[in-house]
Backbone of each chain as ProteinMPNN parsed JSONL, in Angstrom:
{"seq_chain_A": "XXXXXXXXXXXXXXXXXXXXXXXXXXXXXXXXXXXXXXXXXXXXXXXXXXXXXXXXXXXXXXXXXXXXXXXXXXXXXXXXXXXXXXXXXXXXXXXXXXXXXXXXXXXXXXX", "coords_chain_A": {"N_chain_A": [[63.339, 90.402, 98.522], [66.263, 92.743, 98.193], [68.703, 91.604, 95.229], [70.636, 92.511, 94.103], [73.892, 93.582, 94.799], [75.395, 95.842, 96.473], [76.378, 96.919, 98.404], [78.711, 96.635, 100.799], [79.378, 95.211, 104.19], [82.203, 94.956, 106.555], [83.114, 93.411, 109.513], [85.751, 93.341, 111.427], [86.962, 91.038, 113.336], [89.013, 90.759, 115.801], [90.205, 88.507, 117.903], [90.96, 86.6, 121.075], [92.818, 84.116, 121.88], [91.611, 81.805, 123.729], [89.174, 82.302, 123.35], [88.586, 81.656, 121.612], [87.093, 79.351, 120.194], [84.477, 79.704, 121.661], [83.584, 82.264, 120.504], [83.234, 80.531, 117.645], [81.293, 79.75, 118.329], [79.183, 80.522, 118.594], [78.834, 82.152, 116.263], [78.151, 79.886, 114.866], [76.011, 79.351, 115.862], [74.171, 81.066, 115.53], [71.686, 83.977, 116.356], [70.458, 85.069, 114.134], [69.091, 87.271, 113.864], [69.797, 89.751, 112.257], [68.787, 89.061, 109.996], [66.346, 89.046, 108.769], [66.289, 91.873, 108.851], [65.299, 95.19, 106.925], [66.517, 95.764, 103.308], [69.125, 93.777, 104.025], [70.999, 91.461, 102.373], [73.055, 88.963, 102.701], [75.136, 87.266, 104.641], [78.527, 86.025, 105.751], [80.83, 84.222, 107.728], [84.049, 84.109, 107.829], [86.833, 82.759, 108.679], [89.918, 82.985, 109.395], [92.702, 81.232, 107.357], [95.484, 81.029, 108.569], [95.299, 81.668, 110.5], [96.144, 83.46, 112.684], [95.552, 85.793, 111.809], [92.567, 88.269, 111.615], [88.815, 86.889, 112.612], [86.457, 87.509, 110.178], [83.314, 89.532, 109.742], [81.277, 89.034, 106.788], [79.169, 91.654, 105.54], [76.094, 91.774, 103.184], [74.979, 94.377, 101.663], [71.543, 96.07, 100.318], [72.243, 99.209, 100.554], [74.012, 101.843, 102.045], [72.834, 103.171, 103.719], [70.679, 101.151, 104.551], [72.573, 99.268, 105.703], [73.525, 101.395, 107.959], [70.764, 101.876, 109.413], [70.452, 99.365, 110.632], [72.544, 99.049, 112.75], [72.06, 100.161, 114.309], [69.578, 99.156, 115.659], [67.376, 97.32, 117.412], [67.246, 94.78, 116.997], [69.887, 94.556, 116.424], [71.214, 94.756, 119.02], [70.32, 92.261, 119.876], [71.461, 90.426, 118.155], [73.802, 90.464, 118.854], [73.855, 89.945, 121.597], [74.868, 87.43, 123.384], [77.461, 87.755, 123.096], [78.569, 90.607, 123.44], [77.68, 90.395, 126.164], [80.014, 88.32, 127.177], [81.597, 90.147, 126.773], [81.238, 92.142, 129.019], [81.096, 90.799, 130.739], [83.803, 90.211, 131.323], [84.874, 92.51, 131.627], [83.963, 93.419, 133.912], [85.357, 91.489, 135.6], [87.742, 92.642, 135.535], [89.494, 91.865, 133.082], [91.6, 91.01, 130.079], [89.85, 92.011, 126.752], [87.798, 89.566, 125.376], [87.385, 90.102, 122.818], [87.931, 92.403, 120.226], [86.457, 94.669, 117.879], [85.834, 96.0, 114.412], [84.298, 97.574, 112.354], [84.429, 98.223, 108.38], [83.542, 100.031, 105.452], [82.227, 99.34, 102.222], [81.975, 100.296, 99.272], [81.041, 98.426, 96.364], [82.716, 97.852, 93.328], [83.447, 96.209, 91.086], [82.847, 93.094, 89.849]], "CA_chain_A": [[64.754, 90.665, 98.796], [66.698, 93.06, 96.731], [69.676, 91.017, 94.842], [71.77, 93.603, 93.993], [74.695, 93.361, 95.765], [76.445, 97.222, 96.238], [77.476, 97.505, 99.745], [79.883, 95.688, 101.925], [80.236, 96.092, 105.856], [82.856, 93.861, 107.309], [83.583, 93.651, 111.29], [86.734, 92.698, 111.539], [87.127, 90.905, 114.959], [90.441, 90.159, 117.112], [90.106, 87.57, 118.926], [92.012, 86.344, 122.203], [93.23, 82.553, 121.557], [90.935, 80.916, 124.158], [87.628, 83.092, 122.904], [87.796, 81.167, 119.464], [85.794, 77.953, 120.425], [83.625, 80.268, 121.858], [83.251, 82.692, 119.57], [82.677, 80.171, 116.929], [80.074, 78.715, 118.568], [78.026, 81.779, 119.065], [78.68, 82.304, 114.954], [77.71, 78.609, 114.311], [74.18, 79.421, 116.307], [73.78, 83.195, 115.651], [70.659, 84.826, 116.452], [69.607, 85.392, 113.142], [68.61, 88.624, 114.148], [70.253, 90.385, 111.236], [68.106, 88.216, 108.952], [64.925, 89.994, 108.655], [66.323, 93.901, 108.606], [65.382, 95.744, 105.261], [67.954, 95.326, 102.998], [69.822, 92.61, 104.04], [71.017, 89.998, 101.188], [73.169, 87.864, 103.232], [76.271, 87.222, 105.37], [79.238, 84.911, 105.63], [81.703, 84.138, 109.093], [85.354, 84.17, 107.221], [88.025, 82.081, 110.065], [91.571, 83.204, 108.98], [93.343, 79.885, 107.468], [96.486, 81.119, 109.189], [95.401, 80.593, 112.75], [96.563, 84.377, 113.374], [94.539, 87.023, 111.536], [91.456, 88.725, 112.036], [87.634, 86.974, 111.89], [85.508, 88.67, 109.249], [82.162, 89.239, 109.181], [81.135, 90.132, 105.716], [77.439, 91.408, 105.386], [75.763, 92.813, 101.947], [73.251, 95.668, 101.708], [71.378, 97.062, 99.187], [72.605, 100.021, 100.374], [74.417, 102.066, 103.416], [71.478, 103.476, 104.603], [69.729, 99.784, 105.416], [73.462, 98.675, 107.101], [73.098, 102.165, 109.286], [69.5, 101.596, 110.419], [70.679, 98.092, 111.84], [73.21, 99.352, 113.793], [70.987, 100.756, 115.488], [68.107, 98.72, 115.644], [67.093, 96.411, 118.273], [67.94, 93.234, 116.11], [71.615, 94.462, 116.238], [71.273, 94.484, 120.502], [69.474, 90.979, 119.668], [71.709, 89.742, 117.33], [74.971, 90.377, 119.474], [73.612, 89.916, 123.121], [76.021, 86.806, 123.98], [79.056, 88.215, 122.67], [78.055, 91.543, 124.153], [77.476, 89.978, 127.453], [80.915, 88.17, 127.257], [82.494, 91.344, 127.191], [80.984, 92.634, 129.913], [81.783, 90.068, 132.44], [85.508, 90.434, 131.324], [85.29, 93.677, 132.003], [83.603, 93.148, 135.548], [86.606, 91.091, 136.274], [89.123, 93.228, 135.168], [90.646, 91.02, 132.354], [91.628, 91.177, 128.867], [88.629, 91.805, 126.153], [88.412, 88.585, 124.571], [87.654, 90.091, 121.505], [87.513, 93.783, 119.734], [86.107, 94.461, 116.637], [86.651, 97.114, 113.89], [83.621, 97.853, 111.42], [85.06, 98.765, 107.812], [82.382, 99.657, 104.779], [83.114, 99.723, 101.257], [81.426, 99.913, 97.888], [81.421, 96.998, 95.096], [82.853, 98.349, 91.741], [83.417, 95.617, 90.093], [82.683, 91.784, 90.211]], "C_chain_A": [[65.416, 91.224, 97.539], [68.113, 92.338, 96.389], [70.595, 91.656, 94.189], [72.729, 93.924, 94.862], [75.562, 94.736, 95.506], [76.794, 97.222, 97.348], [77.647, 96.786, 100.653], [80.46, 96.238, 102.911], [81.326, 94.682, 106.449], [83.528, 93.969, 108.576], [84.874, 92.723, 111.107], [87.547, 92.554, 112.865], [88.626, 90.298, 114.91], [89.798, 89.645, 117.897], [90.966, 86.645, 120.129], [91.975, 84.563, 121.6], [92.203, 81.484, 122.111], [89.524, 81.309, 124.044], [87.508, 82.22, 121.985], [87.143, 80.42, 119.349], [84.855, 78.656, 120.649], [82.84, 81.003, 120.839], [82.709, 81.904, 118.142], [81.57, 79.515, 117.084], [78.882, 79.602, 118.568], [77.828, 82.418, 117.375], [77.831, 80.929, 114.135], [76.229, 78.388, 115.001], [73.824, 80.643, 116.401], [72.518, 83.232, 115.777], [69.462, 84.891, 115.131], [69.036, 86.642, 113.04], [68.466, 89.613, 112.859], [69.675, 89.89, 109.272], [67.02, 88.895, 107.843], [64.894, 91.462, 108.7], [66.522, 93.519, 106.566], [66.902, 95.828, 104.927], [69.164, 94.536, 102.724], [69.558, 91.41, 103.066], [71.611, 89.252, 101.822], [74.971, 88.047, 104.47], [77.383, 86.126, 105.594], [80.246, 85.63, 106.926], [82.884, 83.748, 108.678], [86.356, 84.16, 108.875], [89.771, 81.722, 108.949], [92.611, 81.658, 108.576], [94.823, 79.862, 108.266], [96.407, 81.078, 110.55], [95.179, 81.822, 113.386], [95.442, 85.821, 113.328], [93.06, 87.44, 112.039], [90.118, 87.511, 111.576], [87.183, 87.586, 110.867], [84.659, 87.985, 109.299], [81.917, 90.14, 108.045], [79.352, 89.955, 105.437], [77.632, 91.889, 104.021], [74.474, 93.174, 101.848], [72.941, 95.9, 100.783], [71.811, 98.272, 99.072], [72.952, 100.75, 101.679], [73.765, 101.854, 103.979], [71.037, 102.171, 105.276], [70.702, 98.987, 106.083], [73.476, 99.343, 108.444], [72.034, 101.763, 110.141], [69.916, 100.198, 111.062], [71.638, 98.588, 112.557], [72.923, 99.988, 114.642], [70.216, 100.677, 115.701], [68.289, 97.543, 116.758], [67.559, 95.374, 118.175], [69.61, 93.592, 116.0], [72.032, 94.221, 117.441], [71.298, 92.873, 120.631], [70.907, 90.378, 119.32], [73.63, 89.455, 118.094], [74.904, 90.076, 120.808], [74.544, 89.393, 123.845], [77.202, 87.256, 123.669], [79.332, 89.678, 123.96], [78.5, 91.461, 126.192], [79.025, 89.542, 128.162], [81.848, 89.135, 127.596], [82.706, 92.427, 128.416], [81.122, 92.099, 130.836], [83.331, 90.043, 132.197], [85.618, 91.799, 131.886], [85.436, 94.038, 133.49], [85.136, 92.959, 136.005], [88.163, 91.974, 136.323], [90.092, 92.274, 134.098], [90.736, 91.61, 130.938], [90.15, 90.938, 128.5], [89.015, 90.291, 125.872], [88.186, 88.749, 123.669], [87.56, 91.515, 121.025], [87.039, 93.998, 118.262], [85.996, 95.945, 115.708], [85.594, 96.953, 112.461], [84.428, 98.465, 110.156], [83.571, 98.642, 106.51], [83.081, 99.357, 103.197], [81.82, 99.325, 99.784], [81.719, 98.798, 96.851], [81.395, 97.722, 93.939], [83.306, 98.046, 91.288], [83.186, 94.393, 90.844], [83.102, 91.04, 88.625]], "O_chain_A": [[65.384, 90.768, 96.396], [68.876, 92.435, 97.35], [71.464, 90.963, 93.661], [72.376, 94.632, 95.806], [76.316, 94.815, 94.536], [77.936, 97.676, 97.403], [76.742, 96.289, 101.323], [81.35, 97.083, 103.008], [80.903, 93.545, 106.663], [84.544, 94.66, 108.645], [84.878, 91.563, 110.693], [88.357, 93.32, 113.386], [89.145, 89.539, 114.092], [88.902, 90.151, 118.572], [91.764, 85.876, 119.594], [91.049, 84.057, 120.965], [91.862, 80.511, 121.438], [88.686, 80.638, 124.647], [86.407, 81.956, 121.502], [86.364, 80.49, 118.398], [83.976, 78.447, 119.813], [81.768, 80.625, 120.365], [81.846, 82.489, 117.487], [80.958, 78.847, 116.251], [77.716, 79.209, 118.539], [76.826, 83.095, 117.144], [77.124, 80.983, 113.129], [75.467, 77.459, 114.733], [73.209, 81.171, 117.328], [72.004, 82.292, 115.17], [68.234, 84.81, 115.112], [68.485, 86.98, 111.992], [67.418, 90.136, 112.479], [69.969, 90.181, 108.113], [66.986, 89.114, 106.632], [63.893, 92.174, 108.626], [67.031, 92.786, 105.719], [67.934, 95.907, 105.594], [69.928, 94.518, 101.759], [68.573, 90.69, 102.907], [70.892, 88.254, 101.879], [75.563, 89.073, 104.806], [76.825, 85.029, 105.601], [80.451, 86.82, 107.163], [83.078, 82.658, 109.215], [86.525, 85.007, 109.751], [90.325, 80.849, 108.28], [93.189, 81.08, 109.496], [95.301, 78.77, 108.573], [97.134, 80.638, 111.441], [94.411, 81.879, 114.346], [94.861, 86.505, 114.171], [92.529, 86.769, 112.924], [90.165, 87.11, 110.414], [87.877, 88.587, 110.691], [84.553, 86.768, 109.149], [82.112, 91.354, 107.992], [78.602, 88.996, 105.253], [78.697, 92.298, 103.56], [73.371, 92.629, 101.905], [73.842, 96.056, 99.959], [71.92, 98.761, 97.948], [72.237, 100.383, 102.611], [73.627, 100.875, 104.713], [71.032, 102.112, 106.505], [70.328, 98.134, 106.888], [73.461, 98.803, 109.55], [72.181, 101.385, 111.304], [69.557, 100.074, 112.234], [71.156, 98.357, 113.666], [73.529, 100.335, 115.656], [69.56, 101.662, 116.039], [69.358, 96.943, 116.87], [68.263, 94.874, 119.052], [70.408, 92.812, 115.482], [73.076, 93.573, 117.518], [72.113, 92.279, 121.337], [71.509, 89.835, 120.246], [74.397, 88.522, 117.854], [76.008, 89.906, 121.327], [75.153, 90.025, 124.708], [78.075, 86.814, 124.416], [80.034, 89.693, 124.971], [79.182, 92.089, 127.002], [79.402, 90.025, 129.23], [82.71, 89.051, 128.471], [83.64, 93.164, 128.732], [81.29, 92.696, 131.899], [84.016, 89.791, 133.188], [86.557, 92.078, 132.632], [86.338, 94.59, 134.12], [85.896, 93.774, 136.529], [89.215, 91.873, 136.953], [91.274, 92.032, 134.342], [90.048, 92.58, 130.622], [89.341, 90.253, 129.126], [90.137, 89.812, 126.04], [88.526, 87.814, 122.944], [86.731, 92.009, 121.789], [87.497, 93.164, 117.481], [86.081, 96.995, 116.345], [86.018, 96.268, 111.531], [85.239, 99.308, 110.541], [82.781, 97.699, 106.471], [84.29, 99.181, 103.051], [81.115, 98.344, 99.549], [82.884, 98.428, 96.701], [80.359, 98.203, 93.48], [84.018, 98.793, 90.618], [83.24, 94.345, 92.073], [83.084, 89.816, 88.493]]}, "seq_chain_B": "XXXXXXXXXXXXXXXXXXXXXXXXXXXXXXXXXXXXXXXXXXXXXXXXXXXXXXXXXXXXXXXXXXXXXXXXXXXXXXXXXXXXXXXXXXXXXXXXXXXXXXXXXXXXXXX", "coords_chain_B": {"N_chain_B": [[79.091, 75.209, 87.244], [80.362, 74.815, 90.76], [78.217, 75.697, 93.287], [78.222, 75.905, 95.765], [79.565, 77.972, 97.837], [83.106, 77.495, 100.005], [85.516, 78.474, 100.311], [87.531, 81.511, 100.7], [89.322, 83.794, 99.336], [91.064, 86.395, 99.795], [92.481, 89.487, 98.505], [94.511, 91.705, 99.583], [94.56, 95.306, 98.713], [96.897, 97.416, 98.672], [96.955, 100.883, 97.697], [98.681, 103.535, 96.109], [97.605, 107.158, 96.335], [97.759, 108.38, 93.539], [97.874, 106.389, 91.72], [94.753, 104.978, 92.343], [92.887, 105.85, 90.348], [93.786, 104.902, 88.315], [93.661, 102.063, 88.862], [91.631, 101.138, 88.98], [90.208, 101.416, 87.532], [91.479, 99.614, 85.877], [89.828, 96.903, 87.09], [87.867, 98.104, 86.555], [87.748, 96.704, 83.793], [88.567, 94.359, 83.573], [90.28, 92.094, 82.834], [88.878, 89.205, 82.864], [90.307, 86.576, 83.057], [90.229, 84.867, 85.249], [87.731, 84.004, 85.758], [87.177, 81.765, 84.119], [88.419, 79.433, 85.369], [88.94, 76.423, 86.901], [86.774, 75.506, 89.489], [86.313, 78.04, 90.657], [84.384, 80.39, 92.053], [83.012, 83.325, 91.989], [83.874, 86.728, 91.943], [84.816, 89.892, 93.737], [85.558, 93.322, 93.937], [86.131, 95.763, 96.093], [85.496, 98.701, 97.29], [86.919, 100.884, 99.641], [84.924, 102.724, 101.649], [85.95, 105.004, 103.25], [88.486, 105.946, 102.016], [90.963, 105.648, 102.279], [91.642, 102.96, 103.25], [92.589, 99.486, 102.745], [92.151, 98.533, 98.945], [90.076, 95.553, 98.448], [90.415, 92.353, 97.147], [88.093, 89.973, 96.703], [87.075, 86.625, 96.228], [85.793, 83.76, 95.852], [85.536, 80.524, 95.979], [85.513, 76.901, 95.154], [87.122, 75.291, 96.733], [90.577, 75.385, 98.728], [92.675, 73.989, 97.007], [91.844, 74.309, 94.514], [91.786, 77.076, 94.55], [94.599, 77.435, 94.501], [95.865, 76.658, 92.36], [94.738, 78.281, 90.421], [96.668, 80.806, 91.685], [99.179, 79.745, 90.547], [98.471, 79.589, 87.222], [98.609, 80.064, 83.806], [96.709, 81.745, 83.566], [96.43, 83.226, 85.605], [98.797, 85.174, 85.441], [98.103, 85.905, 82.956], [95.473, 87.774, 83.776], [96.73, 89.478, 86.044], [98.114, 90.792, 84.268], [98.458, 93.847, 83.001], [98.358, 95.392, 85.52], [100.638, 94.092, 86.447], [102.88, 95.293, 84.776], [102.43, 97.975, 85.339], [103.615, 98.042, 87.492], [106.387, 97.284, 87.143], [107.242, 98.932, 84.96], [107.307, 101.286, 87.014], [109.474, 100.154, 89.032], [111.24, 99.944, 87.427], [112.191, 102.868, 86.644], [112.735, 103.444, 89.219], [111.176, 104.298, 90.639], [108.388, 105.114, 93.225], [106.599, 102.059, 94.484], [103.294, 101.279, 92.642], [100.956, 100.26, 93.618], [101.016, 97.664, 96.209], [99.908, 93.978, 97.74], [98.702, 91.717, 99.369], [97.531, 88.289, 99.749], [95.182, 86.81, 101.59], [93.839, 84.364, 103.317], [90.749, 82.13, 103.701], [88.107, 80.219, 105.636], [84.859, 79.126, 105.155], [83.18, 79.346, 107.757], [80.382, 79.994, 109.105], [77.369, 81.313, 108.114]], "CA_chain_B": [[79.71, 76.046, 88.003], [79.653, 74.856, 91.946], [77.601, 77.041, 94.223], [78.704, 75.694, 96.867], [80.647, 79.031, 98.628], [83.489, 76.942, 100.971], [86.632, 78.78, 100.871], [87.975, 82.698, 100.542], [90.861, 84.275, 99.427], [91.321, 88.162, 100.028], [93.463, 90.539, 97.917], [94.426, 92.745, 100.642], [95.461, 95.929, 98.233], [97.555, 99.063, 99.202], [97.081, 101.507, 96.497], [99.116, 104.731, 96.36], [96.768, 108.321, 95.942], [97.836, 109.048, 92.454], [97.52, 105.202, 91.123], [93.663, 104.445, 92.44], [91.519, 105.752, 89.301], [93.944, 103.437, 86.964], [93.444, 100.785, 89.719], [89.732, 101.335, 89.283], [90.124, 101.275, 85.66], [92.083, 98.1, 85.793], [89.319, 96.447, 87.473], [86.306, 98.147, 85.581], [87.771, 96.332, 82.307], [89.408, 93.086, 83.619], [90.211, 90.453, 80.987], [88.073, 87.668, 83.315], [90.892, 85.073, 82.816], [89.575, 84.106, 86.601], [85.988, 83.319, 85.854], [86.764, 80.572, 83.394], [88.782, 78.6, 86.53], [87.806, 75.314, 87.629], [86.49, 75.692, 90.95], [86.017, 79.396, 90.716], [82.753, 80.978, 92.002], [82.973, 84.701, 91.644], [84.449, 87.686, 92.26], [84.323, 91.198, 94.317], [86.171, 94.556, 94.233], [85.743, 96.576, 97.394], [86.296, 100.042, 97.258], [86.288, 101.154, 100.839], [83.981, 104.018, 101.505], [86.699, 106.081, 104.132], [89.107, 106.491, 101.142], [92.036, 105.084, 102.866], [92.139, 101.72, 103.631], [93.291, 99.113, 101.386], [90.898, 98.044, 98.293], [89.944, 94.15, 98.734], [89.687, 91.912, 96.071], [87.202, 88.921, 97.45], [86.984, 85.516, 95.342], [85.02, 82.633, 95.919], [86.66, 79.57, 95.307], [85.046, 75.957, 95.528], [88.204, 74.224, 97.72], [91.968, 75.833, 98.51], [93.138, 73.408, 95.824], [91.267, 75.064, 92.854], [92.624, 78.916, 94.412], [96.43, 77.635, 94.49], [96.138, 75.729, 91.002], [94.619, 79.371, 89.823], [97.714, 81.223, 91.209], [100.339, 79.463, 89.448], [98.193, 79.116, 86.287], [98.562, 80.996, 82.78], [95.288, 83.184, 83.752], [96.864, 84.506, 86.992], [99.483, 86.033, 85.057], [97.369, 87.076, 82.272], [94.488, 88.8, 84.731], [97.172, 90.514, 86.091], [99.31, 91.571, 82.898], [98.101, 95.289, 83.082], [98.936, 95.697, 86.947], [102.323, 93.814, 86.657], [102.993, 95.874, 84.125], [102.455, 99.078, 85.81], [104.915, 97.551, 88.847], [107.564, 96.564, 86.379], [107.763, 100.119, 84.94], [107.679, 101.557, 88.422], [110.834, 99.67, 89.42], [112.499, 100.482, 86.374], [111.711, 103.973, 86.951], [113.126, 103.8, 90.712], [109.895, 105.331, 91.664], [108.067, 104.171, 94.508], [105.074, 100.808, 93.847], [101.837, 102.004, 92.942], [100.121, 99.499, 95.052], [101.549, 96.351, 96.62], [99.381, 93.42, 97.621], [98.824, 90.397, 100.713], [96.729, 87.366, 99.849], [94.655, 85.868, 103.221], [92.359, 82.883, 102.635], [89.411, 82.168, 104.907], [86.889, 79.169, 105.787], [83.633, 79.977, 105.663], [82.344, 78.688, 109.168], [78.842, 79.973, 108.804], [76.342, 81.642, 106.816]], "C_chain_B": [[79.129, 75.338, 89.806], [79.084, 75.837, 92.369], [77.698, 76.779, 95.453], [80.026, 76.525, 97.242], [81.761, 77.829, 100.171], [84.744, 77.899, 100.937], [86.856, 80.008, 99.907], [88.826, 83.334, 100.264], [90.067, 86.091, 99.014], [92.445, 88.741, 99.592], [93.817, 91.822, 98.531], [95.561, 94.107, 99.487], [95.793, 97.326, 98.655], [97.538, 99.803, 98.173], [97.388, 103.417, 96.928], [97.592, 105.35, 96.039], [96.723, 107.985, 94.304], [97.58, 107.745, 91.465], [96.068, 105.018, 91.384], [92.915, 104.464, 91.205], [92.033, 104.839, 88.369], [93.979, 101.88, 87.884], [92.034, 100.146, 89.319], [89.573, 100.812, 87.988], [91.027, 99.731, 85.47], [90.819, 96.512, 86.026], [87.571, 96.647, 86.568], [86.689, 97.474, 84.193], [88.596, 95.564, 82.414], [89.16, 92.418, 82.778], [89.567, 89.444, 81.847], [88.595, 86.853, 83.132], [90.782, 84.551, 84.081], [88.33, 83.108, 85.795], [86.104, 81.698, 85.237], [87.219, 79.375, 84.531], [88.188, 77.815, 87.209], [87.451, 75.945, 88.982], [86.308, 77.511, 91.12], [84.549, 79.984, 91.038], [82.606, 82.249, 91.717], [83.766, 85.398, 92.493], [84.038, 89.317, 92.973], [85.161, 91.961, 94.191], [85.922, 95.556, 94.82], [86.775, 97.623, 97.43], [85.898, 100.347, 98.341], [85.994, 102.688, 101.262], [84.902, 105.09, 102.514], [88.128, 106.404, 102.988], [90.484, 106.383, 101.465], [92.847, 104.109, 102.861], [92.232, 100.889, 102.172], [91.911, 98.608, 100.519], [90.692, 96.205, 98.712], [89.434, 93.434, 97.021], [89.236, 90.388, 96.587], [86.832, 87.814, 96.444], [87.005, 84.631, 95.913], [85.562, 81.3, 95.163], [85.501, 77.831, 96.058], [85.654, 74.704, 96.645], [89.511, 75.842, 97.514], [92.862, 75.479, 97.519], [92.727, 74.829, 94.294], [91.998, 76.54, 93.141], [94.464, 78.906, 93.792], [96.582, 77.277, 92.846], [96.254, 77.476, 90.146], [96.111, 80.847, 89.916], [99.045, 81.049, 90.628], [100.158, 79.08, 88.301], [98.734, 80.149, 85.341], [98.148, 82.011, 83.128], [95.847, 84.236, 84.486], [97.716, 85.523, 86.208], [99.022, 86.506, 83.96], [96.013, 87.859, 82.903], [95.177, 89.791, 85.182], [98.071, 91.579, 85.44], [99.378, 93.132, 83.177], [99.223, 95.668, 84.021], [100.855, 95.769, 87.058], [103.106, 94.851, 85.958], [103.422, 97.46, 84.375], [103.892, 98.927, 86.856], [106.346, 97.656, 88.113], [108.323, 98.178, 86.13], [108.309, 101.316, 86.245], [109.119, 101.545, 89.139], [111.583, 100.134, 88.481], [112.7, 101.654, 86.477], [112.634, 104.134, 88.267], [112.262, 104.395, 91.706], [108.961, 104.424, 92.837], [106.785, 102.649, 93.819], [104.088, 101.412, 93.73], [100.959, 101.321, 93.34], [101.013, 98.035, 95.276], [99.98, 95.629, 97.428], [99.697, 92.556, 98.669], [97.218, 89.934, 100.326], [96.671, 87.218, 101.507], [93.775, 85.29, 102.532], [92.406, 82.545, 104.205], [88.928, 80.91, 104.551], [86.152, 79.61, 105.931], [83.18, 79.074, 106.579], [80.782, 79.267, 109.546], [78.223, 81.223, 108.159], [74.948, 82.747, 107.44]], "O_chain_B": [[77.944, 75.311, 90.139], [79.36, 76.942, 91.901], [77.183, 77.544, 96.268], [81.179, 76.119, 97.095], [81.148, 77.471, 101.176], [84.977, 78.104, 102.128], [86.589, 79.935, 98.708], [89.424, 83.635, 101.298], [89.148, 86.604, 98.375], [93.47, 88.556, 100.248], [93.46, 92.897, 98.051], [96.786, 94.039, 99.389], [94.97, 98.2, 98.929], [98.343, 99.333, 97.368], [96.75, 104.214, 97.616], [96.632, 104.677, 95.665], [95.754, 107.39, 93.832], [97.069, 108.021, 90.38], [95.675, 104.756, 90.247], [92.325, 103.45, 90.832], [91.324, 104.099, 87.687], [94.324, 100.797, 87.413], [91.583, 99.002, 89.371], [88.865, 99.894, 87.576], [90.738, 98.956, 84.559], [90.875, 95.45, 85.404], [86.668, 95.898, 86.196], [85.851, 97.707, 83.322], [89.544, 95.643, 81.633], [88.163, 92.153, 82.107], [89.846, 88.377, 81.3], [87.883, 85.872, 82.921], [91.38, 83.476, 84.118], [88.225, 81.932, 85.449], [85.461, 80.721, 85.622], [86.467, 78.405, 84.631], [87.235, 78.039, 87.955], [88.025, 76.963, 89.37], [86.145, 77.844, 92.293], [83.67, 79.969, 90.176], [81.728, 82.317, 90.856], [84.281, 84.962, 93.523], [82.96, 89.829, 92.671], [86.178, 91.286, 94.348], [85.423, 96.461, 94.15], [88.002, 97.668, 97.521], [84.683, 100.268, 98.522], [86.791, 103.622, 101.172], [84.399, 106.213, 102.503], [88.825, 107.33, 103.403], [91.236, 107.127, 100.835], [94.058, 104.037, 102.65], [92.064, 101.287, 101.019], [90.848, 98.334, 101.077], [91.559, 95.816, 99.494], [88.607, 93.768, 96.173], [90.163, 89.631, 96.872], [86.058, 88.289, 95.613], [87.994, 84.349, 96.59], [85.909, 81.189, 93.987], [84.947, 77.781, 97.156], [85.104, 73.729, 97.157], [89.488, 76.804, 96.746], [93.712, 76.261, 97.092], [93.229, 75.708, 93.594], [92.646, 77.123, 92.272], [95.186, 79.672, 93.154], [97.538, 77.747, 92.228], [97.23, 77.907, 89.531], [96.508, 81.562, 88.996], [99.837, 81.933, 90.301], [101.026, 78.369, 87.794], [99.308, 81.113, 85.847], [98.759, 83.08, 83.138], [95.873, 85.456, 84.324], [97.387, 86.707, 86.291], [99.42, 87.646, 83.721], [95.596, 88.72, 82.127], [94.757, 90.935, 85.013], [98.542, 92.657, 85.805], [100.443, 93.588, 83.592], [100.37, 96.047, 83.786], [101.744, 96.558, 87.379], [104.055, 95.318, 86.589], [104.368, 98.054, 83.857], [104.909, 99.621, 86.861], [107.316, 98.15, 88.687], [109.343, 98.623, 86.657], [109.36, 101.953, 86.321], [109.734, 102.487, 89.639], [112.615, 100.749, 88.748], [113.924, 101.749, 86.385], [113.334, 105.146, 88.249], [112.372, 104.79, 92.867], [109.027, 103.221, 93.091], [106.36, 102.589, 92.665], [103.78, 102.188, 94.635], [99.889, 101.919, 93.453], [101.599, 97.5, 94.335], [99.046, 96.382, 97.707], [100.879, 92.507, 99.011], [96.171, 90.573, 100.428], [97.539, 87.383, 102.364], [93.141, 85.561, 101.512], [93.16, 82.567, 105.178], [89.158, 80.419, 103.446], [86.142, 80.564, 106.708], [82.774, 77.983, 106.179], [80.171, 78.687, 110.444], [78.977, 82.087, 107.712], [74.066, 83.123, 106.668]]}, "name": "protein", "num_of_chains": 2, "seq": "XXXXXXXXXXXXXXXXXXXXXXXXXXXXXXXXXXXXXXXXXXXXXXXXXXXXXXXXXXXXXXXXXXXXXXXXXXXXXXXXXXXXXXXXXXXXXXXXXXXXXXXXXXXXXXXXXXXXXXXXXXXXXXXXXXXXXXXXXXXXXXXXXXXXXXXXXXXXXXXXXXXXXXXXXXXXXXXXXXXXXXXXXXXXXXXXXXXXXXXXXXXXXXXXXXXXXXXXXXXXXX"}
């Protein structure tokens, strides 16, 4: 594993009020999926102390390139399936998402 | 030093065009009056790769206690001496801020 920490993707989910038990439960038994792609140093599930704001997930890559190839790798299908799935029976029904989410990347230049 | 990662605070920063490279430069040659901070684990500066959005400054903190103690300490206001500095003249000036700033603090709920 390389320990060089340069690049930071963070999903920054909205979440509907009665998703959040949910949603944390599906963060508090993730997949793991995202474990074992090249690249990957690690990840943390950031829950807004204000009640209101966004989730964050913050991953770190060695480098774009090995955050691209997961987003498009099998283990990213894997690694989101229940959430995924969730969204898709809301949709069935016709209801609100219960959650949307908003990829942002960003370089580390300084620590 | 704990290593125990439990709680997040986020420097959500807005930085005009014409201010970023002395933003950058603020940050590539911080005085570190953080690091020495009880409860302090480390630090990040996220430059985000679409050239837009706001920079992040990401710090690792061992409790919410140890973050709040840190912003009403000495350090806080000498880490940011430079910055304030820049603001101060700004206002005096009448000219617009060259970046403004929103703390958020996070739980880390999993890993």
């Amino acid at each position: 594993m390389n320990t060089e920490k340069k690049f930071v993707a963070i999903n920054y989910i909205c979440c509907k009020d009665h998703y959040k038990p949910r949603f944390e439960e599906l963060f508090g038994s993730r997949a793991k999926a995202i474990d074992s792609m090249p690249g990957f140093i690690n990840m943390e599930v950031l829950k807004p102390a204000d009640g209101k704001s966004e989730y964050l997930i913050v991953s770190h890559w060695d480098s774009q390139e090995s955050f691209k190839k997961w987003t498009s790798s099998p283990e990213f299908i894997e690694g989101h399936k229940r959430g995924f799935e969730d969204i898709r029976i809301a949709k069935e029904k016709g209801e609100e998402l219960p959650m949307t989410s908003d990829f942002k990347t960003y370089e580390i230049i300084a620590k």
